[in-house]
N, C-alpha and C positions, 0 to 999 in steps of 0.2 A: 608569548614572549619569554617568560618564566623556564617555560618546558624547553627552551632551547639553550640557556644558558649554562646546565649540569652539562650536556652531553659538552657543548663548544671547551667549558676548562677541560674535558679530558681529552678534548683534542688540542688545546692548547699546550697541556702537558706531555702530550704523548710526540708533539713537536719537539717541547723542549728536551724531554729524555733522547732522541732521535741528534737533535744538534748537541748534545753533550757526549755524547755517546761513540758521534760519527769518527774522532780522531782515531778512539780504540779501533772501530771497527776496520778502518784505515790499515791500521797498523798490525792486525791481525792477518787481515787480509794480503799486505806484504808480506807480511813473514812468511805464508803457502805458495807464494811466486819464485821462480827461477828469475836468475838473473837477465838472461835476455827479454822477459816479460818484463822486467822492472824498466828494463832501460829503453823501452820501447816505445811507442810513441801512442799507441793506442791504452787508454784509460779505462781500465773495468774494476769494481770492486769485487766481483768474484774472480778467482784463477784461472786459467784455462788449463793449467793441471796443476795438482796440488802436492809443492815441491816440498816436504817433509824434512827432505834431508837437511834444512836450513836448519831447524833447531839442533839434530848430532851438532853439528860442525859449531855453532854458538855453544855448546855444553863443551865440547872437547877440546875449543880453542882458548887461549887467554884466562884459563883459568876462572871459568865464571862461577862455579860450583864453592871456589875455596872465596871469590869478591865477596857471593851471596853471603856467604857465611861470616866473613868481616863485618860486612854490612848492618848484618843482622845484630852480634854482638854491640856494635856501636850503638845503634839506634834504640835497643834496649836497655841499654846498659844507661846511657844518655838521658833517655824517657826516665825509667825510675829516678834516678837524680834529680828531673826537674820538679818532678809530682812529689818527693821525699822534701825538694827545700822548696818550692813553690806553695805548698798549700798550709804551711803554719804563716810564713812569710807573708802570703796573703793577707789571711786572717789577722795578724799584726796592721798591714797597713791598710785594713780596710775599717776596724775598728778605733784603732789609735789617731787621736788628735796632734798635732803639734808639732815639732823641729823634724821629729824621726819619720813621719808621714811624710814631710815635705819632701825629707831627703831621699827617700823612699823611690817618691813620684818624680822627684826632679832625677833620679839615676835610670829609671825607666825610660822618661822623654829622651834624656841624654843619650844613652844607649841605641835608639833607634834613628837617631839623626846622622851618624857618619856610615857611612857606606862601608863595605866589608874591606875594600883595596885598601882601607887608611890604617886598618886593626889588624891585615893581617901581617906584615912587619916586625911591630912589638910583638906579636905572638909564638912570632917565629921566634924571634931572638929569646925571647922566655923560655920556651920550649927547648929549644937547644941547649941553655943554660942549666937546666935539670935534665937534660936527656931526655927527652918524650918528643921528639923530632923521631918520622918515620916510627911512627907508635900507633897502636890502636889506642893506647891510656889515655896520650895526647888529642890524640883527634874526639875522642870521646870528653876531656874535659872542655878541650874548646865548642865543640857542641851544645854542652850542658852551656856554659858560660852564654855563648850567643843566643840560644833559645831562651834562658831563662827569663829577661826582661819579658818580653811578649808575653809568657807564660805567667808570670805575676801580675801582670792587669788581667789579661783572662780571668783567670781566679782570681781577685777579687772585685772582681764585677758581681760574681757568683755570691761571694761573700755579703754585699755590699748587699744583696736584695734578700738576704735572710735577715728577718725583723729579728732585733734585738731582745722586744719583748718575750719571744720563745725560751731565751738563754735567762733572764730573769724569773720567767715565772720555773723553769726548771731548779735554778738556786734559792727561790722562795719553797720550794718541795722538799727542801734539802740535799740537794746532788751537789759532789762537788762540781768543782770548774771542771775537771778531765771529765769526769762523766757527763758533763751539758755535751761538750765537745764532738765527743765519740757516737752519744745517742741522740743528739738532736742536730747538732748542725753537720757533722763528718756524712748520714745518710742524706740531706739534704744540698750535701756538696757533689754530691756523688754525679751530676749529672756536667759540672763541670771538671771535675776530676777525670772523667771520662773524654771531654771535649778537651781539654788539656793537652792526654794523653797521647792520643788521635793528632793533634798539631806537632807535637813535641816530635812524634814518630817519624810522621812523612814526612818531618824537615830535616832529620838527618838522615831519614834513607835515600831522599833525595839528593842530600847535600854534595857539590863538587868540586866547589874554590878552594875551599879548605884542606880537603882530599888530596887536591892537586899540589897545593905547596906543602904541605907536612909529608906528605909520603912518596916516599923514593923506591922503597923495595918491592918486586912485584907480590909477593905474598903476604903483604899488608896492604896493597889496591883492595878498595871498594867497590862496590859496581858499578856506579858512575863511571870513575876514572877505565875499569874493565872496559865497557863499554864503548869509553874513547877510542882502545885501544883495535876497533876495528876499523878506524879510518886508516889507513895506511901513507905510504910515501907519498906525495904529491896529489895531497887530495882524494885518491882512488878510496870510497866505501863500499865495503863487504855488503851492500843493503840486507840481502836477505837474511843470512846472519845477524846483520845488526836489529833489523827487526825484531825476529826471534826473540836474539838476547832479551829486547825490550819488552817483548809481550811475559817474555819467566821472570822481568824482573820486576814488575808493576804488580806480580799475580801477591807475593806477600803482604805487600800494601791491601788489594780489595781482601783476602781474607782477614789483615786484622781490623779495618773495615765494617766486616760483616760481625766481628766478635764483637767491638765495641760499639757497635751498633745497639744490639740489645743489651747490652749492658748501660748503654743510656738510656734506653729506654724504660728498662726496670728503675736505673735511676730514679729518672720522670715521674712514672706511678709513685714509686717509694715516697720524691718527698712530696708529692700532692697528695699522700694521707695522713704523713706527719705532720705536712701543713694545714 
């Protein structure tokens, strides 16, 4: 009974890699189909030819080349912002007792209870107030601002399970505080620094409510909104095209992904020997 239990999880996993999997594959697989294939009634996940031209006409139309590249500035630009105030910010509220923890926790809960339609109004009128309406500055601060909450319990979750004692016996050695910081807790943050980083990203490359009311000019569209923009008059969608677009515009997402990937996982080892 034993001998049969290794093989079943890795058929149970290899299920679940397969249902997670399956949408990509989907939409991969659209993107190689012609339009009369799409709209056709018979159902195959391979092509009956494989229409290539979909992706040209997704690069050459709407601008997706110059969205990706908005995109990308945003979501990096965005990310270091939150990991730059998120992770002393933490550290603060993970360690400290008292009114400033409370207030801390109670602007975090607060923050995630109203829905986006109620915040983005004030936002707007702020925005326009300073000029950073149809901005990447804009959109990039409101980003940072709305991920941030989420990102400060993340970390210091992380905080919160690094034993105190490590910091103490480091200032019984004589190190100061910035040096505990740096050599003992900042490597053993490092694997939520990294998990952070990874949520901070994908939520504004994804992002598209906000996209959509801040920005008016077509060469400040993100990929999102890009991406709307192959639906056409009266409903009519470009599928294959839009496909496409979708499969080049996920693809920076899995490479940074695969980067942060081991770099959590170098985390990991790192702080299970400092630990």
């Amino acid at each position: 009974m034993r001998a049969l239990v290794r093989p079943a999880q890795y058929v149970a996993l290899a299920f679940y890699i397969l249902f997670l999997g399956f949408p990509l594959l989907w939409l991969i697989s659209a993107s190689l189909k012609s339009s009369g294939e799409l709209n056709s009634l018979t159902v195959s996940l391979i092509p009956q030819d494989f229409h290539w031209e979909n992706y040209s006409q997704a690069l050459s139309r709407q601008g997706l080349v110059r969205s990706a590249w908005n995109s990308a500035i945003v979501a990096v630009v965005s990310t270091a912002l939150v990991v730059v105030i998120a992770l002393p910010a933490s550290y603060v509220l993970a360690r400290l007792r008292g009114k400033i923890r409370a207030a801390g926790v109670g602007w975090i809960l607060v923050s995630q209870v109203f829905p986006v339609i109620l915040i983005i109004l004030p936002l707007f009128l702020i925005l326009r107030t300073i000029g950073l309406t149809d901005s990447l500055v804009g959109l990039t601060l409101v980003h940072t601002t709305y991920t941030l909450p989420f990102a400060l319990w993340m970390m210091q979750g992380y905080v919160s399970a690094i034993p105190v004692d490590l910091e103490e016996a480091g200032s019984m050695d004589g190190a100061s505080r910035f040096t505990v910081l740096r050599t003992i807790v900042f490597p053993l943050l490092m694997p939520g620094i990294v998990a952070t980083a990874m949520f901070s990203f994908v939520s504004s490359w994804n992002e598209f409510f906000f996209a959509l009311v801040l920005l008016q000019s077509p060469e400040n569209y993100t990929l999102p909104i890009t991406l709307k923009m192959f639906i056409g008059g009266e409903g009519k969608v470009a599928l294959g095209p839009l496909a496409a677009g979708s499969v080049l515009a996920a693809i920076p997402s899995i490479v940074f992904f695969s980067i942060m990937q081991k770099k959590l996982t170098g985390g990991l080892l790192s702080g299970a020997v400092k630990g």
